[in-house]
N, C-alpha and C positions, 0 to 999 in steps of 0.2 A: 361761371356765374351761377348763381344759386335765383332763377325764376322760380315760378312755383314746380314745373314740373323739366322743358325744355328749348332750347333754343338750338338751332340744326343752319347755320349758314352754310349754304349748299355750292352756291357758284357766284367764285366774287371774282374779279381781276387779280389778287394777289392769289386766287387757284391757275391763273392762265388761261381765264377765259371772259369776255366780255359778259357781266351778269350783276343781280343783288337778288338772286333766290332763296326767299328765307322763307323757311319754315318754326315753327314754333308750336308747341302742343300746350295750351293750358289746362285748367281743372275741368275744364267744361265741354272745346272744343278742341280741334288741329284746323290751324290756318296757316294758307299758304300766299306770302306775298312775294307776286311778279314771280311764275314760274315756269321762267324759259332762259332761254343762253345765244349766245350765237358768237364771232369770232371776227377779225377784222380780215375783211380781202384782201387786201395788200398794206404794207406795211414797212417801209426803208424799198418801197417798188418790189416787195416779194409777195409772193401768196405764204397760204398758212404754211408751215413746219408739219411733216406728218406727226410729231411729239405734239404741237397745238390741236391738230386734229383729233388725237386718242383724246388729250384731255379733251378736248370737247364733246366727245360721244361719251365719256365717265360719267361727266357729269349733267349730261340729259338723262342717262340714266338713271340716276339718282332724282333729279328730280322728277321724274315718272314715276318712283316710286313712291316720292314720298306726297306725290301731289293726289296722286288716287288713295292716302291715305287720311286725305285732308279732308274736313266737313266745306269749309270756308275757301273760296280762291280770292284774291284782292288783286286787281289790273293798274296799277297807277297811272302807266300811259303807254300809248301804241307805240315806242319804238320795240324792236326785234330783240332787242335784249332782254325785255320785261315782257313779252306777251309774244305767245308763238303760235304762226299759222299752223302747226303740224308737223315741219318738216323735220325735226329734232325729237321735239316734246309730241307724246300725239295727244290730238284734239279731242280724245275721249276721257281725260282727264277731268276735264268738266262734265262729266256725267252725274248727273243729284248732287250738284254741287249749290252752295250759295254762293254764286259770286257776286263782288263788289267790283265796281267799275269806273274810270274813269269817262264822266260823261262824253258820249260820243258828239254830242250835238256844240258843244258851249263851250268856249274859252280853251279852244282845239285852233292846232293849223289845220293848212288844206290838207297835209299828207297825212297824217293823222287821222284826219275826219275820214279819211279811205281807207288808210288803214283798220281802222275801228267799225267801219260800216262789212270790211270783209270778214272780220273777226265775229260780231257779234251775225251775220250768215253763215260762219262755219260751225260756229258753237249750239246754232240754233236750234231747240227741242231736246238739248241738253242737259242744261242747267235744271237744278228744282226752283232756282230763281235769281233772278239776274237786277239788280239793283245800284242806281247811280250813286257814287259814293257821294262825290263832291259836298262840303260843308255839312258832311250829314254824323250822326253819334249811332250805333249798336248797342243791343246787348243780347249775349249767347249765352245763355244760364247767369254766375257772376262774371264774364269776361265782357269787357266794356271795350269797345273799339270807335276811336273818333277819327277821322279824316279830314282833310284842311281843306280851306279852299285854294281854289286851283293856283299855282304861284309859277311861274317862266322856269320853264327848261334854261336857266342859264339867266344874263343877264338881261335877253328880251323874249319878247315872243317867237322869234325867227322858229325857234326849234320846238314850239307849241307851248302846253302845260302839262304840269305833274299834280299828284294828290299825295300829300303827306300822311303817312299813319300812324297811330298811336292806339296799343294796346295794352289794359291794363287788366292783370289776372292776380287777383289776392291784394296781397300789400306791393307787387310790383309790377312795374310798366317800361315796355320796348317801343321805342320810337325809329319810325322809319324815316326816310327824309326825301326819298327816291330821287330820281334827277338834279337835284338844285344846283349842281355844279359849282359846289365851294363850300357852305353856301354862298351866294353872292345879292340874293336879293332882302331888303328889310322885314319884309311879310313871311318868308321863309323862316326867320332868324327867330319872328317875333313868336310865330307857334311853335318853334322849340321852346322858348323863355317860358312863355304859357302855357306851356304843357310837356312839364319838368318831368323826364322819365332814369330810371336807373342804367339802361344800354338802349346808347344810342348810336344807331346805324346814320352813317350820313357820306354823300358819295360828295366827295371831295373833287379840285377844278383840276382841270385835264389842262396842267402846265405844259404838258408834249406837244400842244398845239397852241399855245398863249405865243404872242408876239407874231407867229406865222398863220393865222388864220383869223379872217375878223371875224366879230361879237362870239369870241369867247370870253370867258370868265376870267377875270383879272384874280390871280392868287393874291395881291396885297390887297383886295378889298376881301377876299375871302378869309383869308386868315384874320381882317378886323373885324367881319362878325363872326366869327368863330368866339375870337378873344371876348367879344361883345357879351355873347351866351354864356360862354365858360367863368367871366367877371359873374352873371347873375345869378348860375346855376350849377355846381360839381355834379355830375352822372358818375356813377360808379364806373361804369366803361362805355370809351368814347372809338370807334371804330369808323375810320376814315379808310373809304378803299373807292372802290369801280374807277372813275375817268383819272384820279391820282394817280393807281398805280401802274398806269399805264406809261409812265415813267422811271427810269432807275433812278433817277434822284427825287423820288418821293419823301426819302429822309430828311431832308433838307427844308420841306414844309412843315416836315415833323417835328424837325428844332424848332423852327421860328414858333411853336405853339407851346411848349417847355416850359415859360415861365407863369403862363396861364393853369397850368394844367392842375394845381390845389392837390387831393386826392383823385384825379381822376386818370384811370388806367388809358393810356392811347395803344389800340392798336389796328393791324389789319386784320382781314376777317379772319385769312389762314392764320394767325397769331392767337385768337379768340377760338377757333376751333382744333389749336396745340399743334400745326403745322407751321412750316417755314413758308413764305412765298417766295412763289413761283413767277416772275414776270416774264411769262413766256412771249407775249405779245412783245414788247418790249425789247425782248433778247432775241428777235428773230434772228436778226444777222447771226447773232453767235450761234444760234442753232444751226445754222446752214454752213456756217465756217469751221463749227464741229465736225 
């Protein structure tokens, strides 16, 4: 994809590890959104795969690297996959950083608001400044950064809120979508339509648990507002990954999206950044029965 300068998707589920660490360098600044990883504890009733484990230590590496090269950090919400106490990523990465945040106080669950309250103690005297995103607009020389207001982790609050982001550098613009799980909610759907970006990151519903776990995200209302968006607005590339590919038949959502898709490129992130995925989570057993 031709942004002005780069886009660097660092750790997404189709690398084999639970993440949406994206980085991105514009004309003006390097901003890093959501940049932490972590992996799932059991999984078909196994623990990680030592192969899950390296890639997981890879790519905290990576993003350690590329996050202490970032002016800008962006937190869209406290789970462990988006925002890290230390134990992977270290917490000195926000040092003279600007971060943007999901508000700790407001339109938070409980776990969360603990989350968030230990986070923003460990980062403390860090940051050059630290700033609630939620419904709010940027600007870092010409690079223009806007944030949604808060919309459901999924199809309710059970699992908190996310902040969506959108960053526009020159004549083009990256949309992030963080947590929405499909998406599945209307006000999710509507700040994509309303703020129409060229690549757009969006973490699709975690069908692996649909049917066997309540208030998840129903894939048929997901793939209707996808269809919804994609009827209003072609993006040059549409990158669906995190809670999706945490299934081997992720392709199968990918058809059902086909006829919508106009000009617009579907893929996952490892596809976006010229790798194959990896669904290591996914493929535990077969790793162990390797």
């Amino acid at each position: 994809m031709v942004f002005s300068t780069r886009v660097e998707l660092i750790g997404f589920d189709s690398f084999g590890i639970r993440s949406m660490a994206t980085f991105l360098e514009t004309q003006d600044t390097t901003i890093f959104i959501d940049p932490a990883v972590s992996i799932a504890p059991i999984r078909y009733g196994l623990p990680p795969h030592e192969i899950e484990l390296r890639r997981l230590n890879e790519v905290a590496t990576k993003i350690t690297s590329r996050a202490y090269e970032s002016e800008v950090i962006i937190v869209t919400h406290y789970h462990y996959d988006h925002h890290d106490l230390g134990d992977l990523v270290p917490i000195d990465i926000y040092r003279s950083k600007v971060v943007f945040i999901k508000d700790p106080q407001n339109n938070i669950n409980v776990s969360q608001r603990i989350r968030a309250a230990r986070f923003l103690k460990r980062i403390s005297g860090l940051p050059k400044e630290v700033k609630i995103a939620d419904s709010s607009m940027y600007f870092h020389g010409n690079t223009f950064i806007k944030i949604s207001h808060p919309t459901f982790h999924g199809p309710t609050p059970k699992l908190g809120y996310v902040i969506q982001v959108l960053v526009k550098d020159s004549d083009k613009k990256l949309l992030f979508t963080s947590d929405v799980e499909g998406p599945v909610n209307k006000d999710a759907v509507e700040f994509m339509i309303n703020n129409p970006a060229d690549l757009v990151i969006v973490d699709g519903p975690p069908t692996y648990l649909f049917k066997a776990k309540k208030e998840v995200s129903d894939p048929e209302i997901a793939l209707r507002e996808l269809a919804r968006y994609l009827t209003s607005y072609a993006p040059e590339y549409l990158i669906i990954d995190h809670h999706l590919l945490r299934d081997l038949n992720y392709v199968e959502f990918y058809e059902s999206l086909k006829p919508y898709l106009r000009k617009t490129k579907l893929l996952t992130a490892a596809e976006f950044m010229g790798k194959e995925p990896e669904l290591l989570e996914a493929k535990r057993k077969e790793l162990y029965e390797g």
